[in-house]
C-alpha positions as CSV (number, residue, x, y, z in Angstrom):
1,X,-19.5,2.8,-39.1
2,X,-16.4,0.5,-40.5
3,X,-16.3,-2.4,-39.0
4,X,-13.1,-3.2,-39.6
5,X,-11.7,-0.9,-37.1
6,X,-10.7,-1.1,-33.6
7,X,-13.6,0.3,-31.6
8,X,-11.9,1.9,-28.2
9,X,-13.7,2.8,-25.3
10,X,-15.0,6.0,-26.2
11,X,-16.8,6.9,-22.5
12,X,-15.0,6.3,-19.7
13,X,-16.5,6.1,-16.1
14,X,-15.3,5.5,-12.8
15,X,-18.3,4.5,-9.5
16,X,-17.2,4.7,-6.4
17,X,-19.2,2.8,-4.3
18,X,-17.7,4.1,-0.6
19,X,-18.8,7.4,-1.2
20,X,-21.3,6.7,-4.6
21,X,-19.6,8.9,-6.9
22,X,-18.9,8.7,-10.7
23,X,-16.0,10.5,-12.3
24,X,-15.0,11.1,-16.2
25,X,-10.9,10.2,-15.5
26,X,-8.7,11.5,-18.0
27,X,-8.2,9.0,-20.2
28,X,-4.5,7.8,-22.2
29,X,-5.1,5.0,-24.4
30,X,-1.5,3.4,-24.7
31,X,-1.1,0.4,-27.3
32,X,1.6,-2.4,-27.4
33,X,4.1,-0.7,-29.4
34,X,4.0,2.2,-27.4
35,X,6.1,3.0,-24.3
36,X,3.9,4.2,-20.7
37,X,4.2,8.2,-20.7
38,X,6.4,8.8,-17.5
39,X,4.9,12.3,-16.7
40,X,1.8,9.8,-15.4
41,X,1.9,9.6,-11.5
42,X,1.2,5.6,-11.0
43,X,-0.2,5.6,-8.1
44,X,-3.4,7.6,-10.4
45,X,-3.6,4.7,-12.8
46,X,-5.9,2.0,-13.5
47,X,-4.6,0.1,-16.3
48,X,-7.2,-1.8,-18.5
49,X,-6.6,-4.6,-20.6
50,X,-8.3,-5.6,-23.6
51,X,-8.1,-8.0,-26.2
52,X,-6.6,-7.8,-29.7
53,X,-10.4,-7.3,-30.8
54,X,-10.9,-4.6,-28.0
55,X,-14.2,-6.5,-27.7
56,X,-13.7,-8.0,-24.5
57,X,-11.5,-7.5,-21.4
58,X,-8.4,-9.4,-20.4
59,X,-7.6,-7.5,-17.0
60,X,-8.0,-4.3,-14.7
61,X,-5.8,-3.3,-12.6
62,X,-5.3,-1.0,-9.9
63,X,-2.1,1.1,-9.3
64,X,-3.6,3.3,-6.4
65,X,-3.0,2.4,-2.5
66,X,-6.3,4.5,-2.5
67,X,-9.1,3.0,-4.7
68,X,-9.0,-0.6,-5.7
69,X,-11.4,-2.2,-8.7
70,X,-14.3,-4.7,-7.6
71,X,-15.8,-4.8,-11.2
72,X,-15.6,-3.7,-14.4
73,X,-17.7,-3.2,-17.5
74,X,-17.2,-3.1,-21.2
75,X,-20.4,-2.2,-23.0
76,X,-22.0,-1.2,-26.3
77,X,-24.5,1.7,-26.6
78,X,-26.1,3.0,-29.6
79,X,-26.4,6.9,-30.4
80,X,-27.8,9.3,-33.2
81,X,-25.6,12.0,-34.5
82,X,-27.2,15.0,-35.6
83,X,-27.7,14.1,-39.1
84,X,-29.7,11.0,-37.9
85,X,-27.0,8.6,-38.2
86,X,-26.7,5.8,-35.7
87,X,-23.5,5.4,-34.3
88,X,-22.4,2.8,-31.7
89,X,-20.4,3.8,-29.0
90,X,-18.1,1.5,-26.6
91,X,-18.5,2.5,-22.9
92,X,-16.2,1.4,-20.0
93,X,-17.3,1.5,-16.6
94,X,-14.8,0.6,-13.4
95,X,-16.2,0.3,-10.2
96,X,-14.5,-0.3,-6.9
97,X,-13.8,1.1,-3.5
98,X,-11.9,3.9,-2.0
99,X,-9.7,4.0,1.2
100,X,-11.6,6.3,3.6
101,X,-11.1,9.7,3.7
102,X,-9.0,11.0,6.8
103,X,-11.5,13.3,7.7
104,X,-13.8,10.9,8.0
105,X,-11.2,9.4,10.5
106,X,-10.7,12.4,12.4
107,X,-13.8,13.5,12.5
108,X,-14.6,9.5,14.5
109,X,-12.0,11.0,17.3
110,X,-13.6,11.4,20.1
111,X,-12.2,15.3,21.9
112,X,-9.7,15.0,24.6
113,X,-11.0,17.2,27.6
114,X,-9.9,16.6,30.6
115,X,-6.3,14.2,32.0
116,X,-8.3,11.2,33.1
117,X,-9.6,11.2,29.2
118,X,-6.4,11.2,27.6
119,X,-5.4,8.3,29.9
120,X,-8.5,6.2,28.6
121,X,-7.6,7.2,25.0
122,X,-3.9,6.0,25.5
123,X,-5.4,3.2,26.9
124,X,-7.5,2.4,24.3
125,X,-5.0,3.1,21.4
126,X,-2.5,0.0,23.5
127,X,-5.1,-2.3,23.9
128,X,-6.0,-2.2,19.9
């Protein structure tokens, strides 16, 4: 492998800890000289920073109301291709939380059945 390249994240993870879940995002690797693609919707974006050496990581942020980053993790792994050469690959993994699903929420609601119910619920909803 030529060191004298930049390595880049090659494997890309997300962990969701709410719901434990791992996703492969699409991933757009946009460098300094290059302007942000505006067909992107920002509120789907995590934008990570790394350093000049794309060794290390300067920031992570989180552009989505809906999942916010508690940790993230820049790691080498090694490989063998299949003519027995070992290759090192860089893998990023992003961990955080999402909001709740509303499902979730409505599924929590308790069914309205009779007129002295809904009063309670109103009730309930004033008080909070």
């Amino acid at each position: 492998m030529n060191t004298s390249q930049l390595d880049i994240p090659q494997f890309v993870v997300i962990h969701d800890k709410i719901h434990n879940t791992y996703k492969h995002p699409v991933v757009h690797y946009v460098f300094e000289d290059e302007d942000f693609p505006l067909e992107i919707p920002k509120d789907n974006v995590i934008l990570v920073e790394l350093d000049s050496s794309a060794s290390q990581l300067k920031s992570v942020d989180s552009y989505s109301a809906n999942f916010q980053v508690t940790d993230c993790v820049l790691e080498q792994s090694q490989m063998s291709d299949q003519f027995d050469e070992d290759a090192s690959l860089l893998n990023l993994t992003i961990e955080g939380i999402s909001a709740r699903k509303l499902q979730d929420d409505i599924e929590g609601i308790q069914p309205i059945k009779n007129l002295d119910n809904l009063r309670e619920q109103l009730h309930s909803y004033k008080t909070r």
